[in-house]
C-alpha positions as CSV (number, residue, x, y, z in Angstrom):
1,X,159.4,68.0,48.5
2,X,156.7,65.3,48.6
3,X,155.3,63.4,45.8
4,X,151.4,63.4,45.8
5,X,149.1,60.2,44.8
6,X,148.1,61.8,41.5
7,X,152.0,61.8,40.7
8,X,152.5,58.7,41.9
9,X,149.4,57.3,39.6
10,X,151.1,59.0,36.8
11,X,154.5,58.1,36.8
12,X,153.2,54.3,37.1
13,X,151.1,54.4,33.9
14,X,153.6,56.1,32.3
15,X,156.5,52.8,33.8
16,X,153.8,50.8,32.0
17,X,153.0,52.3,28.8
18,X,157.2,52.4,28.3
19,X,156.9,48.5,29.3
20,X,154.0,48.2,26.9
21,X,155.2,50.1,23.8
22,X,158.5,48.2,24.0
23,X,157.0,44.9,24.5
24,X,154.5,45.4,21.5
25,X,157.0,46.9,19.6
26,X,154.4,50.1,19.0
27,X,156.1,53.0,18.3
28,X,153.3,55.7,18.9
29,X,152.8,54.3,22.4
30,X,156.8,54.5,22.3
31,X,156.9,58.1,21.4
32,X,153.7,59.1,23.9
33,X,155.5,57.2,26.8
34,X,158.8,59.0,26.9
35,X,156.8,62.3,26.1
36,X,154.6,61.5,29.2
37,X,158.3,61.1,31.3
38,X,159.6,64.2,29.5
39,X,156.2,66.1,31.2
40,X,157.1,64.5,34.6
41,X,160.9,65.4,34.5
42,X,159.6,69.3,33.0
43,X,157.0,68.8,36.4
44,X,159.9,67.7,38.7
45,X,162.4,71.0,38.0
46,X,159.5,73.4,37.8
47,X,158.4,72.3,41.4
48,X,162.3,72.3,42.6
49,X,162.8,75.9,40.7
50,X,160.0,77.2,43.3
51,X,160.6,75.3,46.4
52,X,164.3,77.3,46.3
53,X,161.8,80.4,46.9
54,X,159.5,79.5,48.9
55,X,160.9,80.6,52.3
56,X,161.3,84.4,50.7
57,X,156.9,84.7,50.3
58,X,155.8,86.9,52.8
59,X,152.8,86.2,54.1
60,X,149.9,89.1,56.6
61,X,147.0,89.1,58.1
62,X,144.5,91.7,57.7
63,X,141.6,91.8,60.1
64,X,139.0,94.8,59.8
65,X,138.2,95.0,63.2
66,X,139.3,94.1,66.9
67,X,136.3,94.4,68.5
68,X,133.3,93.0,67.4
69,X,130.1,91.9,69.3
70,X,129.0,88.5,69.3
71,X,126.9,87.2,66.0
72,X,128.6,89.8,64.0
73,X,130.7,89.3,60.7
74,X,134.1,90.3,60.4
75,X,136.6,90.0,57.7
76,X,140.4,88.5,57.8
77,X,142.5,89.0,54.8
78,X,145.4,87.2,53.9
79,X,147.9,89.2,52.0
80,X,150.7,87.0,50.2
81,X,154.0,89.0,48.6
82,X,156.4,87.3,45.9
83,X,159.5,89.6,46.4
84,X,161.8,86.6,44.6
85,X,162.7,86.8,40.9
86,X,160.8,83.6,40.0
87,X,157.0,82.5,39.9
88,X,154.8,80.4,42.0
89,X,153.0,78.2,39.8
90,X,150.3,76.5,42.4
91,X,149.8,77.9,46.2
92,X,147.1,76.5,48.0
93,X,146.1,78.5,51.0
94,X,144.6,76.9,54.0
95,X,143.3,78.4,57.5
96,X,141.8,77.2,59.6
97,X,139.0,78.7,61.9
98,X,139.4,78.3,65.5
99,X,136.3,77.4,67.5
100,X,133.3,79.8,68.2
101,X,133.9,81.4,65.1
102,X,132.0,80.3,61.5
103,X,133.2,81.1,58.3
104,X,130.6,82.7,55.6
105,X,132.7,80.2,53.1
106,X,135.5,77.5,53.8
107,X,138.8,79.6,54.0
108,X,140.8,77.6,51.3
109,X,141.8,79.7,48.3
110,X,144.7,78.8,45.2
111,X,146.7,81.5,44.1
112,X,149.0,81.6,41.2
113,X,152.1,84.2,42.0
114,X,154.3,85.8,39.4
115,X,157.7,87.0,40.5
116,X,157.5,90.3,42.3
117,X,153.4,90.3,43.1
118,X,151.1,90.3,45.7
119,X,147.6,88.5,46.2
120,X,145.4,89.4,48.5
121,X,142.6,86.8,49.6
122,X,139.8,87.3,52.1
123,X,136.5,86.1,53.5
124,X,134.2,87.1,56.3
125,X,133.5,84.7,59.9
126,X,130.8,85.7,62.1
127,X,132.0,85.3,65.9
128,X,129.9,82.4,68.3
129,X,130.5,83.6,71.4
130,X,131.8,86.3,73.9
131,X,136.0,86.7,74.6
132,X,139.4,86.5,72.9
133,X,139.5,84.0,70.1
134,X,143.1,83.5,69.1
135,X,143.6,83.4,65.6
136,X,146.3,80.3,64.8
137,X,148.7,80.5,61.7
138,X,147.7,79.3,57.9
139,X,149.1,76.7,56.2
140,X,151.1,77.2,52.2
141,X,150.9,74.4,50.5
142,X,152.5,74.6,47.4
143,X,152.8,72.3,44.2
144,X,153.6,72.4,40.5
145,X,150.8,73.1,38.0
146,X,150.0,69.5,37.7
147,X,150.0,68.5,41.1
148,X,152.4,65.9,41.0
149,X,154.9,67.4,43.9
150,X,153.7,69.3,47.1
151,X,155.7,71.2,49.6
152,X,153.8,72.2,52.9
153,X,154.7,75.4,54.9
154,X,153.3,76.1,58.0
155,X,153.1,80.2,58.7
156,X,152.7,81.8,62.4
157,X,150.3,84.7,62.8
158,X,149.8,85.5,65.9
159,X,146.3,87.5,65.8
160,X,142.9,87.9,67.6
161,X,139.7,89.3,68.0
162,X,137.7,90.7,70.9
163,X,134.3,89.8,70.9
164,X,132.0,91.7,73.1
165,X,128.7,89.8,74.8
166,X,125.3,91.4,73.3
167,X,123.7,93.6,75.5
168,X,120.1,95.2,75.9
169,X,117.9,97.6,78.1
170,X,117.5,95.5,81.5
171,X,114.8,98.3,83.3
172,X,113.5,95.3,85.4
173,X,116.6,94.3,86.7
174,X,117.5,97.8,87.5
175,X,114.1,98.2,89.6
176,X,114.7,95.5,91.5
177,X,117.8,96.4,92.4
178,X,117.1,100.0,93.3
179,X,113.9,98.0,95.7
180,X,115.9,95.7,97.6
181,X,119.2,97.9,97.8
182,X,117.3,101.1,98.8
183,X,119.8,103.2,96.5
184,X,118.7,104.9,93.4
185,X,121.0,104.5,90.6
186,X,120.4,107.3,89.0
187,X,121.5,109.7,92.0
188,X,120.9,109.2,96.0
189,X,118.5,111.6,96.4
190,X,116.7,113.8,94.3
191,X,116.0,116.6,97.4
192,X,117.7,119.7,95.4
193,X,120.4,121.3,94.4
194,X,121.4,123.0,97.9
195,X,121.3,119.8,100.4
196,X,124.6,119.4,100.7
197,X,125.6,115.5,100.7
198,X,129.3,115.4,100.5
199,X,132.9,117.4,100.6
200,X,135.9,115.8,98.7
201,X,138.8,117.1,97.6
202,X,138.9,118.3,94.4
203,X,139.3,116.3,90.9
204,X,140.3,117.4,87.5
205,X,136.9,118.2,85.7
206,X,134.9,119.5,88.5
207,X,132.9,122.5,88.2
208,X,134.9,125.3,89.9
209,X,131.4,126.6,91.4
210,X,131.4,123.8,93.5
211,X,135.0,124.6,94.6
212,X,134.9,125.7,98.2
213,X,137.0,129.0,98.0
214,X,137.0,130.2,101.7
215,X,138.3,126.8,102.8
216,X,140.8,126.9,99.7
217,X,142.0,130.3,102.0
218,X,142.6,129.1,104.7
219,X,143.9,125.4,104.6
220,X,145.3,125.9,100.8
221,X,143.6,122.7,99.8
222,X,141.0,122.3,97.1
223,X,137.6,121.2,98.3
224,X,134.3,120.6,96.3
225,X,131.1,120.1,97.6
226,X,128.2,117.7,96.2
227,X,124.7,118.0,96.4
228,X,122.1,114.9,96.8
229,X,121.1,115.9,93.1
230,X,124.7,115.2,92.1
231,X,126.0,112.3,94.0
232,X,125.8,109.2,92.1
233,X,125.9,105.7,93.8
234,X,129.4,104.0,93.9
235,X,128.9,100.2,92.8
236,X,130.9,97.4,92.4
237,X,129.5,95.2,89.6
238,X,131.2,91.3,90.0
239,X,130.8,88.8,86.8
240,X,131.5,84.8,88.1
241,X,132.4,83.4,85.2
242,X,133.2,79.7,85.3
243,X,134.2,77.2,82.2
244,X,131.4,74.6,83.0
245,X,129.0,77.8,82.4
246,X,130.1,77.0,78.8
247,X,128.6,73.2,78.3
248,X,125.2,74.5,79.9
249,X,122.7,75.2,77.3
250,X,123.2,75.4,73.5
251,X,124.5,77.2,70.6
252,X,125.0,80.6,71.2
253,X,122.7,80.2,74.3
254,X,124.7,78.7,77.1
255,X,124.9,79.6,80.2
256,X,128.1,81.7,80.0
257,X,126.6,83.8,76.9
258,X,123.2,84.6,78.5
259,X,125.3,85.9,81.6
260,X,127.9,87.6,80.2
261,X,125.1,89.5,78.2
262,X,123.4,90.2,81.6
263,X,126.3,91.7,83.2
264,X,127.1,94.0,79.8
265,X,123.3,94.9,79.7
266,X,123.3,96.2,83.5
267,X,126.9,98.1,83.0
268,X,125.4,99.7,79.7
269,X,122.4,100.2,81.7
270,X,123.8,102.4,85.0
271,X,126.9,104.0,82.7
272,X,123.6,105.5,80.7
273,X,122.4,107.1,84.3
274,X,126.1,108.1,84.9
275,X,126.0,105.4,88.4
276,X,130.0,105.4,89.2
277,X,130.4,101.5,88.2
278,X,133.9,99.3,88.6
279,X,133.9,96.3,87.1
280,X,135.5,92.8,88.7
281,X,135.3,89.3,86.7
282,X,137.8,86.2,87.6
283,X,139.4,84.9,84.2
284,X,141.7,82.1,84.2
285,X,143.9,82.2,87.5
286,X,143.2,85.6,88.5
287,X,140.3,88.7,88.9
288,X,140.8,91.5,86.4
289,X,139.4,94.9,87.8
290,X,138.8,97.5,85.6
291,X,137.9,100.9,87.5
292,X,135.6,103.5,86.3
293,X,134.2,100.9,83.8
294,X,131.0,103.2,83.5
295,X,132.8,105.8,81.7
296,X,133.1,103.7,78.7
297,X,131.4,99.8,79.0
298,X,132.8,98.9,75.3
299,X,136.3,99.7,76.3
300,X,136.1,97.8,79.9
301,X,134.7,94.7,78.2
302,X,136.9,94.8,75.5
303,X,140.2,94.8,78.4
304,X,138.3,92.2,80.8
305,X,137.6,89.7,77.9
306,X,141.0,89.8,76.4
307,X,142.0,87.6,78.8
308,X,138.7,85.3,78.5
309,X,138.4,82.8,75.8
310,X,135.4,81.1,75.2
311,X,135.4,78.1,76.8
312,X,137.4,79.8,79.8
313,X,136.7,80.8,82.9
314,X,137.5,81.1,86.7
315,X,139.5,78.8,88.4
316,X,139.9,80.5,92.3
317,X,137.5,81.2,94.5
318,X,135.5,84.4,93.4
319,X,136.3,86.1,97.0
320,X,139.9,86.7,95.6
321,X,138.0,89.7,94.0
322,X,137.6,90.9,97.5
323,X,141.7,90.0,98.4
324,X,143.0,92.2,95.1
325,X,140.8,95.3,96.2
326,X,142.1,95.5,99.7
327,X,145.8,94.8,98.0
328,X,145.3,97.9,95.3
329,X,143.5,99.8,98.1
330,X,140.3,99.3,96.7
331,X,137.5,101.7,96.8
332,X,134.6,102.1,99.3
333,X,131.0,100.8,97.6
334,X,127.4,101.8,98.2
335,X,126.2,98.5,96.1
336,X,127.7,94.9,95.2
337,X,126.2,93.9,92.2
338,X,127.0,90.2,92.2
339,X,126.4,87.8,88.4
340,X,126.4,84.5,89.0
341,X,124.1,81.3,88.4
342,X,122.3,78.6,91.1
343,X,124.5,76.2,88.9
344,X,128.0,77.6,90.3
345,X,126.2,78.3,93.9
346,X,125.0,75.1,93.9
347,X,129.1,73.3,93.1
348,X,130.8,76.0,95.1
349,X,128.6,77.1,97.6
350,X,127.9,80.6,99.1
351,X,131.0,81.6,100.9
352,X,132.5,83.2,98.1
353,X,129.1,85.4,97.7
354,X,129.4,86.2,101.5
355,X,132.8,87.5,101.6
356,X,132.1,89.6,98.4
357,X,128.9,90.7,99.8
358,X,130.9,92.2,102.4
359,X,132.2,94.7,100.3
360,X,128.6,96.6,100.7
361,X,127.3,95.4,104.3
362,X,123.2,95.8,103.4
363,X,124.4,97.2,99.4
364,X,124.6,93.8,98.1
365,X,122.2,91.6,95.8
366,X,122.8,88.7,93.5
367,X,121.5,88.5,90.2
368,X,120.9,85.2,88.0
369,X,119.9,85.6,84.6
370,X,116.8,83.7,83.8
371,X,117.6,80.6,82.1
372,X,115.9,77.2,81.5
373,X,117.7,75.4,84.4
374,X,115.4,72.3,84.6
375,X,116.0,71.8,80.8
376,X,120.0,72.4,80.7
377,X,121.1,72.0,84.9
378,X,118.3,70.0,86.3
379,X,117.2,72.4,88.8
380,X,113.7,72.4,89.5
381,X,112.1,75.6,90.6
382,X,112.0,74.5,93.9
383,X,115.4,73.7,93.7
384,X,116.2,77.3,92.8
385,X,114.1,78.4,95.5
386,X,116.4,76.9,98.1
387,X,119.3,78.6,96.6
388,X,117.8,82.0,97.1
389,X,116.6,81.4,100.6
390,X,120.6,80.0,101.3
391,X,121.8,83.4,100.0
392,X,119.2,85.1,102.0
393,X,119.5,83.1,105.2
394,X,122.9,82.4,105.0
395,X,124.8,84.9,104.0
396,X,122.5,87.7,104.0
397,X,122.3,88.9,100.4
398,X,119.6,88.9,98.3
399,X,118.9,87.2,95.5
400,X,116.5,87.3,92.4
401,X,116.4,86.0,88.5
402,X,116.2,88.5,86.4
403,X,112.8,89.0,84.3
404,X,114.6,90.0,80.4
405,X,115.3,86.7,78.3
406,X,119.1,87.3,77.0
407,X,118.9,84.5,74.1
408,X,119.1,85.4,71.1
409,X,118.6,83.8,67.9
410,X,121.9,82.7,65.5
């Protein structure tokens, strides 16, 4: 129990109005000066009545949803329960908002709470930026009805939300790709439904008319066959994510949101086609895989950024990516899809991009969302330029900025 300054105020007029009413021998000012202790004292056991209590208030959160995308609203309740057999007279309820995420009003509420009640408060915060934004615990302070004691308890709540980068329809970026890779992502070939491309063994959900029954007599293994008309493109699509990426740019506009919107537009973009897309991005001190990411993009982001927090990013070298693969016994890839930025190229060079490259010998291109670098990284064009012609030259990939502007307006 703490006194606050408007207590402290108090009780010293009142000290002087006793000192005054005796001294002048006034015996209103008498009488109004031991009423003003007598409201003090009344103040004092109220406030100690409560504190007994106030380790028994039960305190949730309530969040409506988990996964949000970025510049969306979301609302977090707060849900407090008075099981004890006596009344809270003052409760002040503070929280307060991590970064990247604004609040439609400042999260402070009081709440007056009558023996065996609940309250629930809430308000809405729209989310700043892509990843997992740890919500931290709230703060009770509680204090008698005239604020003349306080009592502060600290409450952990251990929540968080998911936010998902924007994406959009990326058709230029998927041309060029398909021009410099030579593979079509919405099948290999289109030459019919009887050139046969490919035997494998069977999986569950295959048609059973592409089952290969004679061979199924005589080995005893299940084979299917695919056509050119069926066979989609395996790709590897790589996100290098890196925390400077964060201080490049502004607002809802840096670096890391205009490529992390890039690389969710181009997964939304090849899953639509049914391309057979895995999905690699370093996060703090290791690469996070997540296979098959093209059966359902919203889920795979929602895994990868969990362990992303804006303002995170890669720490190792991006070829780990290519280390983990051949660990798990990684898959084979017609394409490597590589998003990264001239900034990151530029600090950590292109050795990293080689080795990943190698996953795809002749598959592999480099994308760099278009972004005012002169402005924000002071890289003139020409500058750029060189970059490309190192990842050309050098490690023979190629490179290009994609055409769609990814910023978005708050």
């Amino acid at each position: 129990m703490k006194i606050t300054s408007t207590g402290i105020v108090y009780l010293a007029l009142t000290v002087i109005s006793i000192i005054y009413s005796i001294a002048s021998m006034n015996h209103f000012y008498y009488l109004l000066s031991l009423l003003a202790v007598f409201i003090f004292i009344s103040e004092y056991y109220l406030f100690r009545d409560a504190l007994s209590v106030i380790n028994g208030i039960k305190v949730s959160r309530r969040i409506s949803s988990r996964s949000i995308l970025e510049l969306e609203s979301v609302e977090i309740g707060v849900e407090l329960s008075n099981d004890t057999g006596k009344s809270i007279p003052r409760v002040l309820v503070v929280e307060d908002p991590p970064g990247y995420i604004q609040p439609e009003v400042k999260p402070v509420f009081t709440v007056f709470l009558p023996a065996y009640s609940k309250s629930i408060l809430s308000y809405r915060v729209k989310a700043l930026a892509p990843g997992r934004i740890d919500l931290p615990g709230l703060r009770l302070i509680f204090a008698d009805p005239l604020s003349f004691f306080y009592a502060v308890l600290s409450i952990e709540l251990r929540d968080h939300i998911v936010v998902q980068p924007l994406y959009t329809r990326v058709d230029e970026v998927l041309k060029s790709i398909e021009r410099i890779t030579g593979i079509n992502v919405k099948g290999r070939s289109f030459s019919g439904e009887y050139d046969l491309a490919n035997i494998r063994e069977y999986s569950p959900g295959d048609d059973v008319r592409r089952i290969l029954w004679k061979h199924y007599a005589k080995t005893g293994n299940l084979m299917v066959r695919e056509d050119y008309g069926d066979v989609k493109p395996s790709i590897l699509l790589v996100i290098d994510m890196r925390k400077r990426l964060w201080e490049i740019g502004s607002g809802v506009n840096t670096l890391a949101h205009v490529q992390l919107r890039l690389a969710r537009s181009l997964l939304e973009s090849m899953s639509t086609m049914k391309a057979r897309v895995d999905v690699a991005m370093c996060t703090e001190t290791s690469p996070k895989i997540y296979f098959d990411a093209w059966r359902d993009p919203s889920e795979a982001f929602y895994s990868l950024l969990s362990t992303l927090q804006p303002g995170g990013g890669c720490g190792i070298p991006l070829s780990t990516i290519k280390q983990v693969l051949a660990y798990i016994g990684g898959r084979r890839y017609d394409s490597v899809i590589i998003v990264t930025n001239p900034v990151t190229l530029v600090e950590d060079g292109i050795d990293s991009v080689r080795e990943v490259a190698s996953l795809a010998p002749g598959g592999a291109v480099v994308v760099l969302p278009r972004f005012d670098y002169d402005v924000y990284a002071g890289l003139s064009g020409k500058e750029l330029a060189v970059v490309v012609g190192k990842l050309v030259g050098e490690a023979g990939v190629e490179a290009f900025i994609a055409e769609e502007d990814l910023r978005v307006v708050a």
